[in-house]
PATIZA-577067 format. One record per residue (C-alpha): residue in one letter; x, y, z. Coordinates in steps of 0.5 Angstrom, whole numbers, plus 500, padded with zeros to 3 digits. Example, Ala and Ser with C-alpha at 12.3 -4.5 7.8 and 13.67 -1.06 7.14 Angstrom:
% residues 2
A525491516 S527498514 
//
This chain:
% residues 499
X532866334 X535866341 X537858344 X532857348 X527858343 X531854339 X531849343 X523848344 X523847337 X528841337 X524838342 X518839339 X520836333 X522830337 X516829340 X512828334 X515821333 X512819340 X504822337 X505818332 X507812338 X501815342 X496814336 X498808333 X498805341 X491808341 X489805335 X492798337 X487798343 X480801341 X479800332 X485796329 X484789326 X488782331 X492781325 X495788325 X499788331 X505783328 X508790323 X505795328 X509792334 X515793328 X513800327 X512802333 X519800336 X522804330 X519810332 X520809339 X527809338 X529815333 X525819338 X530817345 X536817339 X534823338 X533825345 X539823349 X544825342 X550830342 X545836339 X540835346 X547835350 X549842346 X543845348 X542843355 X549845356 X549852353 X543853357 X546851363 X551856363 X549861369 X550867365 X545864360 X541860366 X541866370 X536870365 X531865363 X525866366 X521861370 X518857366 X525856361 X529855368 X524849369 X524846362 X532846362 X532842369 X526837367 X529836361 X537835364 X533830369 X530826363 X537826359 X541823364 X536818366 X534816359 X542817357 X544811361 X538807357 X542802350 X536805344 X537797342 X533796349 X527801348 X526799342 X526791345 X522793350 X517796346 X516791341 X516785346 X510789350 X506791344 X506784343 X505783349 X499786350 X496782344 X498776349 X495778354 X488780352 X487773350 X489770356 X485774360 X479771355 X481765357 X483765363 X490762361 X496765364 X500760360 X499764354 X502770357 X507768361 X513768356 X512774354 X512776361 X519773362 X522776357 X519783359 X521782366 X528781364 X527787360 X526791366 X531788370 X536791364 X533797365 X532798372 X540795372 X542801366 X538807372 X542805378 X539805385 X543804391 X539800396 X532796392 X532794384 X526797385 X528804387 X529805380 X523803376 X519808382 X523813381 X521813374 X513815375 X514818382 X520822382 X525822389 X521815391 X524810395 X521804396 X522804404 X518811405 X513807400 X514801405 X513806411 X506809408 X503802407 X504800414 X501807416 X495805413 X494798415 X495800422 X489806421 X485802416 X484795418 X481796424 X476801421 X475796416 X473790420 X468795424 X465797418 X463789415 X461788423 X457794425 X456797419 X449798416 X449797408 X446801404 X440798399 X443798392 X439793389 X436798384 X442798380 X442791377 X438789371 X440790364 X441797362 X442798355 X449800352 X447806348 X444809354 X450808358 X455811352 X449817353 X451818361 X458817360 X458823356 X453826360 X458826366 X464828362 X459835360 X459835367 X466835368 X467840362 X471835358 X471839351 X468835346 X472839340 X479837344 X478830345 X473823345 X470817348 X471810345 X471803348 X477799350 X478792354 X481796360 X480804360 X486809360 X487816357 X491817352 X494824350 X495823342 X498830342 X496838344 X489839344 X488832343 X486827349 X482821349 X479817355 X476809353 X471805358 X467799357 X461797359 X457792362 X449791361 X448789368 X450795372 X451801370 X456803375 X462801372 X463804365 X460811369 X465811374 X471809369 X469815365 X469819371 X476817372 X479817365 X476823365 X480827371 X486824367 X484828361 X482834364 X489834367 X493834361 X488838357 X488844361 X496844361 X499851358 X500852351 X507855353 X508847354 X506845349 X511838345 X516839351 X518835357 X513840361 X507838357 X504832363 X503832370 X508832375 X508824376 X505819374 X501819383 X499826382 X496825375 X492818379 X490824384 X485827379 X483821376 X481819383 X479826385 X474827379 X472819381 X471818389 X471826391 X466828386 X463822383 X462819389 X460826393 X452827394 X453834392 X454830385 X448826385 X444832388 X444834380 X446828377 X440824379 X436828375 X441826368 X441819370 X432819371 X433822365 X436817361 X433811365 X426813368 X426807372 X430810377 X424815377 X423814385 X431813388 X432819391 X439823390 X442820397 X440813396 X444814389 X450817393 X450811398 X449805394 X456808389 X459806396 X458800398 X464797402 X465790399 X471785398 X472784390 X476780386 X478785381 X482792383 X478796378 X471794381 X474795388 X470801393 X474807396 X475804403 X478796400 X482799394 X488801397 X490793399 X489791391 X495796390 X499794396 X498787394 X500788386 X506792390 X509787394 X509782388 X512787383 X517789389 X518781389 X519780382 X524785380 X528783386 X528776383 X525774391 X519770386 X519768379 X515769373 X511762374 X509763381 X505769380 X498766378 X499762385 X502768390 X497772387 X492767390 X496767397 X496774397 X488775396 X487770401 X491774406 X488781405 X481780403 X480773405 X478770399 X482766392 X480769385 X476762381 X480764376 X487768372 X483773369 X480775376 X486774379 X493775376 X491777369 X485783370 X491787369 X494790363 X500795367 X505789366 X504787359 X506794358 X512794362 X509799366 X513796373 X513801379 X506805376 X501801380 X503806387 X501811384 X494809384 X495809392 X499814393 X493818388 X488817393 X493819399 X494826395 X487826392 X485827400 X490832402 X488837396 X480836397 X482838404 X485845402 X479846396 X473846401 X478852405 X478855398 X472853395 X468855401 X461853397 X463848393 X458843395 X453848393 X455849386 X456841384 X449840388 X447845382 X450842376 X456847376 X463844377 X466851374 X470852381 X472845382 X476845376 X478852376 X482850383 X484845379 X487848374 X490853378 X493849384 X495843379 X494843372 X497850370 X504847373 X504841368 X511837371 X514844373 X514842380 X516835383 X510831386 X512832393 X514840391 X507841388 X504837394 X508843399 X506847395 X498847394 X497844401 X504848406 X506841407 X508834403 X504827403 X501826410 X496820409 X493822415 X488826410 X486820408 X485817413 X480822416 X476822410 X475815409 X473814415 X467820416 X464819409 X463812410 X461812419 X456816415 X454811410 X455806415 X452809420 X456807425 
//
C-alpha cells in the first residue's frame, strides 16, 4: 500500500468519529426526547475530541511529513497535492487548539442549543445568557489559540472563509450600503408592490411537506441519498458519503416560508452530494468555504426559486397540490415571492433587505469577540441596531436576539457568509447565462439538468480543493466583485417594482 493511500485510510477512519457526531447532532435537533441532551452532550464531546487527538497527533504529523517531501510531493497527482496541502492548513490550525477546549466547547454548546430553544419559546434572554457568556469566553480562548495579527476576529473569519480579514469585509459591506441604500429608499418611495394577498390563509401542513419534496425533485435531490425532516430552525446535515439531510419547518399561514428554506437547504445538499467519491471521508469532502456553500443555498433559493423561469413550471406543481391558486397566473407568483419588505427576523427577509441583517449580526459579533460590548447588553444593542438599519425594534427577544441558532453553536464568524453567499451567487449566475445560453428555457420546462450540471462542474466537483477566492477566479476569471450583485438586485426588482 503506497502512502498516500495509507493516508486516506487513516483520515477516513478518523472521520467516522465526526458521522457519529454528525448524527447524533442531527438527532438532537429533529427526534431526540428533552431529556436526552444532558448525556448526549457528554457523548458528543468525547467523540468530538478522540476525532481532533486523533487528527492533530504524531501519526497525522508523519504522514504530512513524509508526503510533504518533494520527491514524494513532486509525484502525487492533483487531486493527492491538494488533499496533502488541505489537509497540512487544518493540522496546523487545529494543532494549536488544547483537546480539552473542543471538548468544553462542544458539550457547553450542545447544551446550549437546548437553552436557547427554550428562550426563544419564551422570549427570555435570560435563560441563554449564561451559557452564552461562557461560550464567548470559549471562542475568545479559541480565537486567542489561532492567532491573528490585527482583530480577534480575523481568526474566527478565517476558519469559515479562508484568507478573510475583517478589514476587506469592512470594505464590502461599505460598497454595498453606498450602492444599496439608495435603491432601497427609492424602491419603498416609488416602487409599485406587487399584489400578494393570495398566499395568506391557512394552508394545511401536509401539503406543504408534499411541495417541499416537490421543489426538491425539482432540484434533483435523490431521495436514495438523503431525506426531509422538521426542525426548530432549518439546516443541512452531511451524516457521512451518500448521506445528506435538509430540515424546514412550516407555518400554516403562508406557504412561502417552508418552500423557500427547503429550496435553500437543499442548494447546501446538492453541493455536498455531488462532491467526488474520490474525496470521500478526507478533508476535501465539503465545500470550498463555509460563503461558497451559502452561494448554492442562495443560488437554488433566489436565483432560481425566486426566477420567473421557475414559477413558468412550478406554478403547475403548486395548482396541483393547492387548487385555489387556480387563477394566479405564473408572473403574479414570481412577483409576489418578491416582495420588498423591512422584517424582523433574517430568515423571513427578501433579497434586496437581507444583506443589513448579516451586516448587523456582524457588527455585533465584531464587537463581541473584540470585548467592545458584553454578553448582557446584546438583546438592548441588537434593539439599536435595528432601529438603525430598518427603522424599527423587535417586540420581543425571540424576534430579535435569540431568532438565531448560530451563536448557541459557537459558530462566531459564520454569519458573513451568507452575505458573501449572496455576492458569490451573483457573480457565478452572471457566468452560467454565458454558458447556459437557455437556461431559462429549460427551467420554464421543468428541466434544471443544465443548471445543476454547471453547477457540478464549475463548483461542486472541486469539493474544497480550491480556496474561495481561488475557486471564485477560477469559474468567473476574476475574484469577489460585488458589483454583480448590485447589478442584479437592482434589474430583477426595477422590473418588479416598476420603477
Amino acid at each position: 500500500m503506497d502512502k498516500l493511500t495509507e493516508f486516506k485510510e487513516f483520515l477516513a477512519k478518523i472521520s467516522r468519529y465526526m458521522q457519529a457526531v454528525s448524527l447524533m447532532q442531527w438527532d438532537l435537533e429533529t427526534y431526540a426526547p428533552k431529556m436526552a441532551v444532558e448525556y448526549r452532550s457528554k457523548a458528543m464531546g468525547e467523540l468530538s475530541e478522540l476525532y481532533f487527538r486523533s487528527y492533530v497527533s504524531d501519526k497525522t504529523e508523519k504522514f504530512l511529513e513524509e508526503l510533504s517531501k518533494k520527491e514524494v510531493y513532486d509525484n502525487l497527482d492533483q487531486v493527492g497535492k491538494a488533499l496533502v496541502k488541505v489537509t497540512k492548513e487544518d493540522y496546523e490550525k487545529m494543532k494549536k487548539i488544547p483537546p480539552e477546549l473542543i471538548r468544553k466547547l462542544t458539550e457547553t454548546t450542545t447544551k446550549a442549543n437546548s437553552a436557547w430553544k427554550e428562550a426563544r419559546e419564551k422570549a427570555e434572554f435570560f435563560i441563554f445568557e449564561p451559557l452564552l457568556e461562557e461560550i464567548v469566553s470559549l471562542t475568545k480562548e479559541v480565537a486567542e489559540k489561532l492567532g491573528y495579527q490585527e482583530n480577534r476576529y480575523d481568526a474566527l473569519l478565517d476558519l469559515y472563509e479562508p484568507g478573510l480579514k475583517t478589514k476587506k469585509l469592512k470594505d464590502t459591506i461599505d460598497y454595498l450600503k453606498k450602492n444599496m441604500l439608495p435603491f432601497i429608499d427609492e424602491l419603498f418611495e416609488k416602487g409599485k408592490e406587487p399584489r400578494s394577498d393570495f398566499f395568506e390563509g391557512n394552508f394545511s401542513i401536509e401539503k406543504q411537506k408534499e411541495l417541499s419534496k416537490e421543489a426538491l425533485k425539482f432540484m434533483k435531490f435523490d431521495f436514495n441519498t438523503g431525506r426531509m425532516d422538521i426542525s426548530a430552525h432549518p439546516f443541512t446535515t452531511k451524516i457521512g458519503p451518500r448521506d445528506v439531510r435538509v430540515t424546514t419547518r412550516f407555518s400554516e399561514k403562508d406557504i412561502r416560508y417552508s418552500l423557500f428554506s427547503t429550496i435553500h437547504e437543499g442548494g447546501h445538499a446538492l453541493y455536498e452530494l455531488h462532491i467526488p467519491e474520490i474525496f470521500f471521508e478526507t478533508p476535501l469532502d465539503e465545500g470550498a468555504s463555509m460563503a461558497v456553500h451559502e452561494s448554492q443555498s442562495r443560488f437554488w433559493e433566489n436565483i432560481i426559486g425566486r426566477g420567473p423561469d421557475f414559477w413558468v413550471y412550478f406554478s403547475k406543481k403548486l395548482k396541483e397540490i393547492f387548487p385555489d391558486f387556480e387563477n394566479v397566473s405564473s408572473m403574479e407568483l414570481y412577483k409576489a415571492v418578491n416582495i420588498v419588505k423591512k422584517s424582523f427576523v433574517r430568515t423571513d427577509a427578501d433579497e434586496v433587505t437581507y444583506n443589513f441583517h448579516i451586516m448587523l449580526r456582524f457588527e455585533i459579533e465584531e464587537a463581541l469577540i473584540n470585548d467592545r460590548i458584553k454578553v448582557k447588553e446584546l438583546p438592548s444593542i441588537w434593539n439599536e441596531k435595528m432601529n438603525e438599519y430598518f427603522g424599527m425594534v423587535p417586540p420581543n427577544d425571540a424576534l430579535g436576539v435569540l431568532q438565531d441558532v448560530h451563536w448557541s453553536n459557537g459558530s462566531f464568524g459564520y454569519f458573513p457568509s451568507y452575505m458573501l453567499g449572496n455576492l458569490y451567487a451573483a457573480q457565478f449566475f452572471n457566468k452560467l447565462k454565458k454558458d447556459v445560453t437557455d437556461y431559462n428555457t429549460q427551467l420554464g420546462e421543468g428541466n434544471a439538468t443544465g443548471v445543476l450540471n454547471w453547477l457540478v462542474e464549475n463548483v461542486h466537483k472541486y469539493g474544497k480543493m480550491y480556496k474561495p477566492e481561488e475557486l471564485l477566479e477560477k469559474i468567473t476569471g476574476e475574484t469577489l466583485n460585488p458589483k454583480y450583485f448590485v447589478d442584479y438586485i437592482k434589474e430583477k426588482f426595477s422590473d418588479i417594482y416598476e420603477l
